[in-house]
C-alpha positions in Angstrom: -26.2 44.1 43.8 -22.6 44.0 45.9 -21.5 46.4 48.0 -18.6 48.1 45.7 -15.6 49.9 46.9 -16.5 53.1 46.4 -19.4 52.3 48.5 -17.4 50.3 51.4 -14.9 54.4 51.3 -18.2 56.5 51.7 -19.6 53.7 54.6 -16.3 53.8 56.6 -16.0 57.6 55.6 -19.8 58.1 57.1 -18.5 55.6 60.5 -16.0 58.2 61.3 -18.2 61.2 60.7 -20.6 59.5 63.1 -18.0 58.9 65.6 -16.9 61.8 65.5 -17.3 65.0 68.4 -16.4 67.9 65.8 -19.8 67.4 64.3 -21.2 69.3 67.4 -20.7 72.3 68.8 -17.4 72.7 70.2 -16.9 69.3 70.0 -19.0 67.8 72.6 -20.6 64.7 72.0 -20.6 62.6 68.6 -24.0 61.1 67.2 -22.5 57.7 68.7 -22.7 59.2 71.7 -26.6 58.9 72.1 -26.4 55.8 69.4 -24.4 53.6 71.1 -23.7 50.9 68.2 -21.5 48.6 70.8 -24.8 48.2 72.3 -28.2 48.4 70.9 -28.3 51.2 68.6 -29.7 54.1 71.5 -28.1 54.5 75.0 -30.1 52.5 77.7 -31.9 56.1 79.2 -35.2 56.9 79.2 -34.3 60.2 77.9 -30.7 61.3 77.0 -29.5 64.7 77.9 -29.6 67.8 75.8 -27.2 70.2 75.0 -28.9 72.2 77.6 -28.3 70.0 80.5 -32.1 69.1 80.5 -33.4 65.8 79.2 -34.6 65.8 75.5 -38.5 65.5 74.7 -38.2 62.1 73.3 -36.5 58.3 74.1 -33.6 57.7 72.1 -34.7 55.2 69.1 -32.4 52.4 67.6 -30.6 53.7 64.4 -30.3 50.0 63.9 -32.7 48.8 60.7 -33.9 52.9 61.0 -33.2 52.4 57.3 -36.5 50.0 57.1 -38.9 52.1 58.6 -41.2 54.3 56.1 -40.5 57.5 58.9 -38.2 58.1 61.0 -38.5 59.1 64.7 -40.8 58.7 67.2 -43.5 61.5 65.6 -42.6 60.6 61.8 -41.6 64.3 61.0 -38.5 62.7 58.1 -38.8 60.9 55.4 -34.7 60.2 54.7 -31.7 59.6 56.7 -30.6 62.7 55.2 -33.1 64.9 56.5 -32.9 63.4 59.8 -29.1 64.0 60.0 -29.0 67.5 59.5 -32.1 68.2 61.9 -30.1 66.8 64.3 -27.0 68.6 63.4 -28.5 71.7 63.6 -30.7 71.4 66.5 -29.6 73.5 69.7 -30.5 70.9 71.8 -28.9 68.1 69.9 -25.8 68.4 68.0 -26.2 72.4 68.4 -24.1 72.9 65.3 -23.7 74.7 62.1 -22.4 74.3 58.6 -20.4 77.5 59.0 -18.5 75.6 62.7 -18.6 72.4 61.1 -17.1 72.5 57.6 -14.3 74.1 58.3 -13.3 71.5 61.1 -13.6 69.1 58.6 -11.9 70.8 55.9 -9.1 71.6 58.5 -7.9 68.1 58.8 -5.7 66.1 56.3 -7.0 63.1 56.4 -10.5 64.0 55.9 -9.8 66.4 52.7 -7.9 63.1 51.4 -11.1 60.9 52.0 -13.4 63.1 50.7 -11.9 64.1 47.3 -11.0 60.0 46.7 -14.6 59.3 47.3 -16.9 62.7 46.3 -13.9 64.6 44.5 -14.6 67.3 46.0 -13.8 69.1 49.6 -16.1 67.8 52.8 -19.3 69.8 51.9 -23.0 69.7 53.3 -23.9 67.4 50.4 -21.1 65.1 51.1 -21.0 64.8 54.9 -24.8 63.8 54.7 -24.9 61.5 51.9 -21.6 59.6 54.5 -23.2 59.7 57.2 -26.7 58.5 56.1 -24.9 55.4 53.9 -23.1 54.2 56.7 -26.6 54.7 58.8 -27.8 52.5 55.8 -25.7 49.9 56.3 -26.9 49.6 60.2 -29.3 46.1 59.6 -28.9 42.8 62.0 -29.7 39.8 60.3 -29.6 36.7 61.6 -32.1 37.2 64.5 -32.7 33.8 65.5 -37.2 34.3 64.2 -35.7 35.4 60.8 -33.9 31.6 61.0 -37.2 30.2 61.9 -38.9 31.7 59.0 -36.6 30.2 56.4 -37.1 26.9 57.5 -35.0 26.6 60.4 -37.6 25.2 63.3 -35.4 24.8 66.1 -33.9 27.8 65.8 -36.5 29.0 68.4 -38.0 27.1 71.2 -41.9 25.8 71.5 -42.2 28.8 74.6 -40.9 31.2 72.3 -43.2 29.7 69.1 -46.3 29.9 71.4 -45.5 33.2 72.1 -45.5 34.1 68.4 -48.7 32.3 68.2 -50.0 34.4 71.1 -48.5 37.9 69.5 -51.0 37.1 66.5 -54.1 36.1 68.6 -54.0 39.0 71.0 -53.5 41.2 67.5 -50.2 43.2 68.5 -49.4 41.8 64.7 -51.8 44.1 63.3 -49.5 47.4 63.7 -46.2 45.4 64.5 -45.6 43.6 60.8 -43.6 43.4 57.7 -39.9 43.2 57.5 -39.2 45.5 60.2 -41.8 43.4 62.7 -43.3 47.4 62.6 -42.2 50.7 61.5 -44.5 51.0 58.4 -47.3 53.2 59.5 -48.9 55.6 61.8 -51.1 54.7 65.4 -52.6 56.6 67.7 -50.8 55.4 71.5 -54.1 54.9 73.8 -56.7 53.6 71.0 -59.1 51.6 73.9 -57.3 53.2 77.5 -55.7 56.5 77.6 -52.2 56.4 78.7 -51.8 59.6 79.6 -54.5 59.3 82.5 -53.1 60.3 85.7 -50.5 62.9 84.3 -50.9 66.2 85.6 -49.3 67.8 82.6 -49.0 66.7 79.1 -45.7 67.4 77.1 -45.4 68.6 73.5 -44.0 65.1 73.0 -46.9 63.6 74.2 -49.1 65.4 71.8 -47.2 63.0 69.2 -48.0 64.2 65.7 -50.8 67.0 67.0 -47.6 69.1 67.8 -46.4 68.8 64.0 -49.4 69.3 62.1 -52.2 70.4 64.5 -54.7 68.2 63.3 -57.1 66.6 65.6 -56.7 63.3 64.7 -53.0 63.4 65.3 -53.3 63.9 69.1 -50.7 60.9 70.6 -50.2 59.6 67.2 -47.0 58.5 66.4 -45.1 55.9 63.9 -45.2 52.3 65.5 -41.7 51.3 66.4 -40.0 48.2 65.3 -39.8 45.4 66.9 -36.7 44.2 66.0 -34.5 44.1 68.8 -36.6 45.6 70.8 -35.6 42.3 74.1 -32.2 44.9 73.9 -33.3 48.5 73.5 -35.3 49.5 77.2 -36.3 51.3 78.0 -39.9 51.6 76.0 -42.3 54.3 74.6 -41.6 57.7 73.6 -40.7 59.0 77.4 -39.4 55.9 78.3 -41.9 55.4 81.0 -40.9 51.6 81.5 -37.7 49.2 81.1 -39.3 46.3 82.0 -40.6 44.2 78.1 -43.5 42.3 80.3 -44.8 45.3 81.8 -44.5 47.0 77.7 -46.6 44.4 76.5 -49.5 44.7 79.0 -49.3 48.3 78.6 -49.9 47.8 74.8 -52.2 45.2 75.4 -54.1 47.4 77.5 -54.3 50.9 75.7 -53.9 49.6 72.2 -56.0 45.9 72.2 -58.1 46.8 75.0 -57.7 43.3 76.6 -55.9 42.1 80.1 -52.9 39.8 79.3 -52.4 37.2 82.3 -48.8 36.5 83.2 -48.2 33.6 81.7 -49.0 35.1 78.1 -47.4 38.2 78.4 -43.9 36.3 79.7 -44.2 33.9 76.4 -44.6 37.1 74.2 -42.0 38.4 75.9 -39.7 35.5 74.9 -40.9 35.6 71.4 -39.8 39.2 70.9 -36.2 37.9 72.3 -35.6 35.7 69.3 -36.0 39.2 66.9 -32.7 40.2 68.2 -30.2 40.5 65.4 -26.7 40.4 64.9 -24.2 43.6 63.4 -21.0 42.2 62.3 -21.2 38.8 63.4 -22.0 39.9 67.0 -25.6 39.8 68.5 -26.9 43.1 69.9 -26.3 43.9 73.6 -28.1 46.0 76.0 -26.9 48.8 78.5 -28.1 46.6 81.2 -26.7 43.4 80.3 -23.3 45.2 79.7 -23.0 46.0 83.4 -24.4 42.6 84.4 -21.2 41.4 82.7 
């Protein structure tokens, strides 16, 4: 099925939402402020800043191909865009908004009251404003990554460095969590199955009690959904605290804690080149990172 017009209004409708500063409180930051779609999908920090002034508990994640993953965020806790969107909204350390500020800033402005009755008929409600923004959120997938090319038959479209690093991202077994259509993103793992991670810390965050700090079960302690891999050359830096920007220095981290195995240089550099070719394109233009932005 084609994208119809009615669905082209809500996705352009759901781009300005997202865009938009009015949909925090007093009009401070707009979700693209953290989600940076000129970039990579997130904002190039380890951790963004809260409404608070204080850096938030978690690493910004690509909203790029979010629509792919079976959860969303770094601990799981939503199952929709939808329910993602308005935990944000309303969160005092994110958005810090309310329906009661927000509607009425919407209702308030022509254009929007036109938009919304030709696509909902109706006034810019809670209903509405989510089902916008999380279509357009939808519509966030970069195809084309030069690996996707590769699998349809295209051999060159990668180069035997990069190929032997796919070959090595199966032996080592980062392919066991890290699969399907969204290279990852489809189930749950606990982060520090052979090393701990966390070894050295002299305090634990709630963040880094992963799922524990949602359910309180035992067997959730530093579990958290497996992050996709798509993109992922782009999106430093890595983990749930953004503890590293450096891709090489990810992989023998994960090799480490999660495969219990040392990878030598020369492997991890030709996994590393490997997870370049999963970089994807949104409207005709391959993804970008904060750093290589400056560099340019």
């Amino acid at each position: 099925m084609g994208i119809g017009p009615s669905d082209q209004a809500k996705i352009a409708l759901g781009e300005s939402l997202f865009n938009d500063v009015r949909l925090s409180h007093d009009d401070v930051i707009a979700c693209s402020g953290c989600h940076r779609l000129d970039l990579s999908g997130d904002d190039g920090r380890a951790r963004s800043t809260a409404a608070d002034g204080e850096p938030l508990d978690f690493n910004t994640p690509t909203l790029f191909n979010a629509t792919l993953d079976f959860r969303l965020n770094w601990r799981g806790n939503f199952r929709t865009l939808e329910e993602q969107n308005e935990a944000a909204l309303l969160d005092d350390r994110l958005m810090n908004t309310s329906w009661e500020e927000l509607l009425p800033k919407l209702r308030s402005d022509p254009d929007y009251s036109q938009r919304f009755a030709d696509v909902y008929g109706a006034a810019p409600g809670q209903a509405e404003v989510l089902d916008a923004l999380a279509i357009f959120q939808r519509s966030l997938i970069t195809p084309n990554a030069r690996f996707d090319r590769y699998l349809k038959g295209e051999r060159g479209a990668i180069t035997a460095d990069e190929e032997h690093g796919y070959q090595l991202f199966k032996a080592y077994g980062c392919i066991a969590c890290h699969q399907g259509a969204n290279v990852g993103g489809n189930l749950f793992q606990k982060f520090g199955i052979f090393q701990d991670p966390f070894a050295g810390q002299k305090t634990l965050s709630q963040a880094d009690l992963g799922r524990f700090a949602i359910t309180g079960a035992e067997s959730d302690r530093h579990v958290f959904r497996v992050p996709s891999l798509r993109n992922v050359a782009v999106t430093a830096p890595y983990f749930h605290d953004g503890r590293t920007a450096s891709l090489g220095q990810a992989v023998r981290i994960m090799a480490r804690n999660q495969l219990g195995r040392e990878i030598d240089q020369r492997d991890a550099d030709l996994i590393v080149e490997f997870l370049g070719t999963l970089t994807g394109e949104y409207r005709g233009q391959p993804l970008t990172s904060a750093a290589d932005r400056l560099q340019q």
